[in-house]
N, C-alpha and C positions, 0 to 999 in steps of 0.2 A: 611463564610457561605457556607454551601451546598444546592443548589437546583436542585429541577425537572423541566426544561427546557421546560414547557408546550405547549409555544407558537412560540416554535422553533426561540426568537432574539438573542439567545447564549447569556441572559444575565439574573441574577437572578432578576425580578423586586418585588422591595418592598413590594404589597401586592398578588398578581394574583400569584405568583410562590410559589410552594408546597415544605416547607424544609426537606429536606434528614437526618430523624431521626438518630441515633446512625453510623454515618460515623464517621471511625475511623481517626484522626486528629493529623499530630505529627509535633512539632516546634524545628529544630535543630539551636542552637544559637554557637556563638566562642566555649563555655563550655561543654554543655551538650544539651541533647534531651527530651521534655515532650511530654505527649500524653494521648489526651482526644477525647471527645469523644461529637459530636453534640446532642445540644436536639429537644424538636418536633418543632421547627421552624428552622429546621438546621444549627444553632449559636454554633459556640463557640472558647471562648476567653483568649486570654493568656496577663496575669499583671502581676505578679511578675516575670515572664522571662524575661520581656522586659525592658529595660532601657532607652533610647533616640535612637532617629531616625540613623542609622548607614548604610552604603553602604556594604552590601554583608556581614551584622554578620545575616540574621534570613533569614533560609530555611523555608517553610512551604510546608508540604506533604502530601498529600491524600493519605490515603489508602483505597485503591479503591476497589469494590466491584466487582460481577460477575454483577449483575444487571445494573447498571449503566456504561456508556461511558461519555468519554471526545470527542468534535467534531474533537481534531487532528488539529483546525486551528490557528494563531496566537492569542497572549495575546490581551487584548484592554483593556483601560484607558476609563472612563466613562467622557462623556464630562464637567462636573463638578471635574473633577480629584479624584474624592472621592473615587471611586471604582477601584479597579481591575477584570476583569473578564480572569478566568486563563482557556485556552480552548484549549491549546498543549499537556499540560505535566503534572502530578498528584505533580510535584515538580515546586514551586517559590520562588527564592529568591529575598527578597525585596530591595529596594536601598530607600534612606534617603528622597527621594519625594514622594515615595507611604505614607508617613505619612504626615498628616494636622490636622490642629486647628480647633476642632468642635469650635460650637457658645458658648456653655458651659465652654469653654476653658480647653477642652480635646486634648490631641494631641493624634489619632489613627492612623491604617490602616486595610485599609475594605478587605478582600484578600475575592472574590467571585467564587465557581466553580458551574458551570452553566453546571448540565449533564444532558443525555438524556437516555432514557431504551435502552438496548443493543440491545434487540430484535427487537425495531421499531424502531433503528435511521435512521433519513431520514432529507432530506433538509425541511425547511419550506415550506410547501404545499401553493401552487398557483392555484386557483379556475378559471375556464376559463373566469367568467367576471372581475378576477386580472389582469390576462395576456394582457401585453402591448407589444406594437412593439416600439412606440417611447415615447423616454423621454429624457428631459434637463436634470435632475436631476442628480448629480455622481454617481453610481453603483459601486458596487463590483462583481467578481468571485470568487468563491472556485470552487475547483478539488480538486477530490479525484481519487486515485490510488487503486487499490483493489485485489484480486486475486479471480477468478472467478469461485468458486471449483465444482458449478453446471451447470453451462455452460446457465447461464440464463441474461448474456448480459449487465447486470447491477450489480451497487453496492450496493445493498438494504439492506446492513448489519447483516439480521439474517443468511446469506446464504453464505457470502463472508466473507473475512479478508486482510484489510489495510495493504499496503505494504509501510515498511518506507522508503526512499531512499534520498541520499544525493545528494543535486546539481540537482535536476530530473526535476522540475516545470519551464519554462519560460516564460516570457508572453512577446507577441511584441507588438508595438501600431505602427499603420501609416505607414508599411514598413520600421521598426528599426526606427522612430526617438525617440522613445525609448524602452527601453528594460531594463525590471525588473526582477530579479531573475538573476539563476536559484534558486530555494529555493529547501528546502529538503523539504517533507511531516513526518508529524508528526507519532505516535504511531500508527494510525486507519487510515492515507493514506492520511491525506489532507493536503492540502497549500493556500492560499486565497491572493488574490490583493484588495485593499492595504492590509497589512499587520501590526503586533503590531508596532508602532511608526512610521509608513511609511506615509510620507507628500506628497501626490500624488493623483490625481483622475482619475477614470474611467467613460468612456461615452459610452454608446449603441453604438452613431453613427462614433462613430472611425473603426477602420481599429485594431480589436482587434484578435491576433493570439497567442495560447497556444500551449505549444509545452513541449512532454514530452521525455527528455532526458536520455538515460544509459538503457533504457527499448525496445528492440522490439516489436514492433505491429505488430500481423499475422493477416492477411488480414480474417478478419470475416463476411464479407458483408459489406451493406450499413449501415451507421452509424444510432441510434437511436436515433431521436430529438422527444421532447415531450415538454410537457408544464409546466412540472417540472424539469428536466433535460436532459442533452445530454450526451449518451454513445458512444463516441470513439470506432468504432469496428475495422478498417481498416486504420489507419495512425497513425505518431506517433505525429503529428499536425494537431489542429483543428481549423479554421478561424469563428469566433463568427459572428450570425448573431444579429437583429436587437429583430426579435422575441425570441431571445433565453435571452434575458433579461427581466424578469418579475418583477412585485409589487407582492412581498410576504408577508403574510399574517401580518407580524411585520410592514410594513409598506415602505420596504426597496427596493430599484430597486437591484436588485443579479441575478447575470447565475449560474448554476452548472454543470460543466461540468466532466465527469468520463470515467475513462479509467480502464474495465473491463479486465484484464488479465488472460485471458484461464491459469486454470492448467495444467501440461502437466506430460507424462509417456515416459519415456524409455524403449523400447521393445528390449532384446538382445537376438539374434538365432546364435546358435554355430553349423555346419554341416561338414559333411564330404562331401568335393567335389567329386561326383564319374566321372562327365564327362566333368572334366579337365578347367573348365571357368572361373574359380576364383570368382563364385558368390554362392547365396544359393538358386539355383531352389525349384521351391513347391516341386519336386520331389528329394529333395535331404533327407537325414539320419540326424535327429537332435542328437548332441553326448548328454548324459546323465549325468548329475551328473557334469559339469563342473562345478568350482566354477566363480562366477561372481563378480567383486566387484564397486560398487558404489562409487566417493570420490566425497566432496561436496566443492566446498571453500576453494580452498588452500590444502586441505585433510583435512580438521579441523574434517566431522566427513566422517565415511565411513560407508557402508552397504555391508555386504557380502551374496548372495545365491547362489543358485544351481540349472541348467537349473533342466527342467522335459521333459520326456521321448521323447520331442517331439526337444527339445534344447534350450526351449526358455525358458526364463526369465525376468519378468517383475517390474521395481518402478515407483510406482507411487504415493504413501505417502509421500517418500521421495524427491521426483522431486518437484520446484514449477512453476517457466513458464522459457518461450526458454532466455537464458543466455548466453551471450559468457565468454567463460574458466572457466564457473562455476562447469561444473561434466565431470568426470571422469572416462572412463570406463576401468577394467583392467583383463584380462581372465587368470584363474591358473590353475592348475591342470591338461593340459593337454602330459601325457604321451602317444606315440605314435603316438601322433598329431605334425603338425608344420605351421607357417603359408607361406606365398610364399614368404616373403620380399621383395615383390615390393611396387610401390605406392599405397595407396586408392584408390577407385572408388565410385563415386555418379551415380544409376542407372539414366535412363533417364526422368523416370519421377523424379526423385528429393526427392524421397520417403525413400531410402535407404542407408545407406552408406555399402559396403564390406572391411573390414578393411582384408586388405594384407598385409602388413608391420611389423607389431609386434600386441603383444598380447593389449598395448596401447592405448587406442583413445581421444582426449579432445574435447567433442562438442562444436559447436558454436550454435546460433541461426539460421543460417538458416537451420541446420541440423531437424530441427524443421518443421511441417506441419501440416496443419487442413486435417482432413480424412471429408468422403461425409457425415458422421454422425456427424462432428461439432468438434470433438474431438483431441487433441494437444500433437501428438506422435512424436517422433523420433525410427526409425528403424535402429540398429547397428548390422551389419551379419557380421561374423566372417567365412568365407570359408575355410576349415582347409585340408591339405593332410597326409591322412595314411601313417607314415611311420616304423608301426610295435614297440612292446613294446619291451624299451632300453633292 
């Protein structure tokens, strides 16, 4: 079954959830692959494919829509074992216990994806007489991971896009007496404690610390705590408080905690030194027409332009946030030019780098900065000396 996720429990319920008509549906088996297609209660079922309950012979695959999201957090088992609701991956393959003996003495398996409108997906809203500070009851967290392409501090989904990352999510309890993950985040950036078959609980009043890993956090101010969620602006670990655990509206004690990652741009000026300092004063000649090249990832892909008249050149389509070893900058085409072959230099505010060495440079993240307008540059000057065309 496909559903509209109306009341934000991530799970499809029986009568209240609205079915996701003509969602295209495909079942790859040992043999071959079928695909059909849901009707107006968002069912639909595959018999003659299926044979007996089997470990890892039946994929089932969403094809998925523009409209529609997946929440990106683990699977969960309905406590009746009857259902699965699949909320990671638009793919599940079942194993020989997602099937059981209805009362009629059918043997099924319920495969449920429980999505949400792409435009408005958001955590289950918490109304301010929901919001609790204390509670016995076991809780969960989701975090989500995001890239934050308008620089609006949050992950509000119509504005941002989920960054998936391996090993990134950890959560501590009590000063390490335990410690779960690091988990990867899914397609749309999220990861949740506990997690699909994870036998463990969370409590408000613990000593509960997230911590996102492989990711640098530039210091964006004061963190954003609200009554529906917490955006991470300024660390790369966040210590849960008491209030940041609410009764949402499904019934459930949950935090949601997010980590908003500023987009960032690479600004490269290529100049001709005239007064010998190995830097690119305002007052110095941008060279024209240099070619510039971009690699991203290994060099898996690269971008090539050309300063303008002024020497500068800028990505920022292609950039996504501050990364170590992930781009590459590499300056061509410069006849008559040369660079000094000394070391690099980082100006003193910490703003610039003057690459002196070779035509070469592989950023890191701290080469990375928030400007007084909020915005996540890196500045790469290339200080060049005339030595006349070969």
């Amino acid at each position: 079954r496909v559903c509209l996720d109306s009341n934000g429990n991530m799970e499809c319920d029986d009568n209240d959830e609205e079915g996701i008509v003509a969602s295209s549906v495909k079942l790859s088996t040992d043999t071959d692959e079928f695909i059909q297609s849901t009707g107006p209660n968002g069912y639909t079922t595959f018999d003659d494919e299926i044979t007996y309950p089997k470990d890892e012979a039946y994929t089932i695959i969403l094809l998925r829509s523009d409209d529609y999201v997946l929440y990106g957090v683990d699977n969960k088992r309905s406590q009746n074992g009857k259902k699965i609701w699949v909320r990671s991956t638009a793919d599940y393959t079942l194993n020989s216990e997602d099937f059981f003996i209805r009362d009629n003495g059918q043997c099924v398996a319920q495969i449920q994806y429980p999505l949400m409108y792409a435009e408005t997906a958001q955590p289950p809203m918490a109304t301010p007489e929901e919001a609790t500070t204390e509670t016995t009851e076991a809780c969960s967290i989701v975090v989500r991971v995001c890239l934050d392409i308008e620089n609006r501090m949050e992950c509000n989904n119509d504005n941002d896009v989920g960054i998936e990352l391996e090993s990134a999510i950890q959560l501590s309890v009590n000063d390490n007496e335990f410690i779960y993950g690091p988990k990867n985040t899914g397609i749309n950036g999220y990861a949740s404690f506990p997690g699909w078959r994870e036998d463990y609980e969370i409590y408000s009043f613990d000593k509960n610390v997230v911590t996102l890993l492989g990711v640098p956090v530039l210091n964006r101010g004061e963190n954003s705590i609200g009554t529906k969620k917490v955006s991470v602006l300024n660390n790369n670990s966040y210590e849960l408080s008491e209030r940041d655990f609410v009764m949402r509206t499904n019934g459930k004690c949950q935090a949601w905690i997010q980590w908003p990652i500023l987009s960032c741009s690479i600004i490269v000026l290529v100049c001709v030194d005239r007064n010998g300092n190995m830097e690119c004063d305002g007052d110095e000649e941008g060279i024209m027409a240099s070619s510039v090249k971009l690699s991203m990832d290994n060099s898996e892909v690269q971008i090539v332009k050309s300063t303008g008249p002024d020497g500068y050149s800028t990505f920022s389509d292609a950039v996504t946030y501050a990364r170590d070893d992930s781009y590459k900058i590499t300056l061509t085409g410069l006849e008559g030019y040369a660079s000094y072959g000394v070391d690099n230099v980082k100006s003193r505010d910490g703003e610039r780098i003057w690459v002196r060495n070779s035509a070469d440079y592989a950023l890191n993240s701290e080469d990375f900065f928030i400007t007084n307008d909020g915005q996540c540059v890196a500045q790469i000057q290339y200080p060049l000396v005339y030595v006349g065309k070969p």
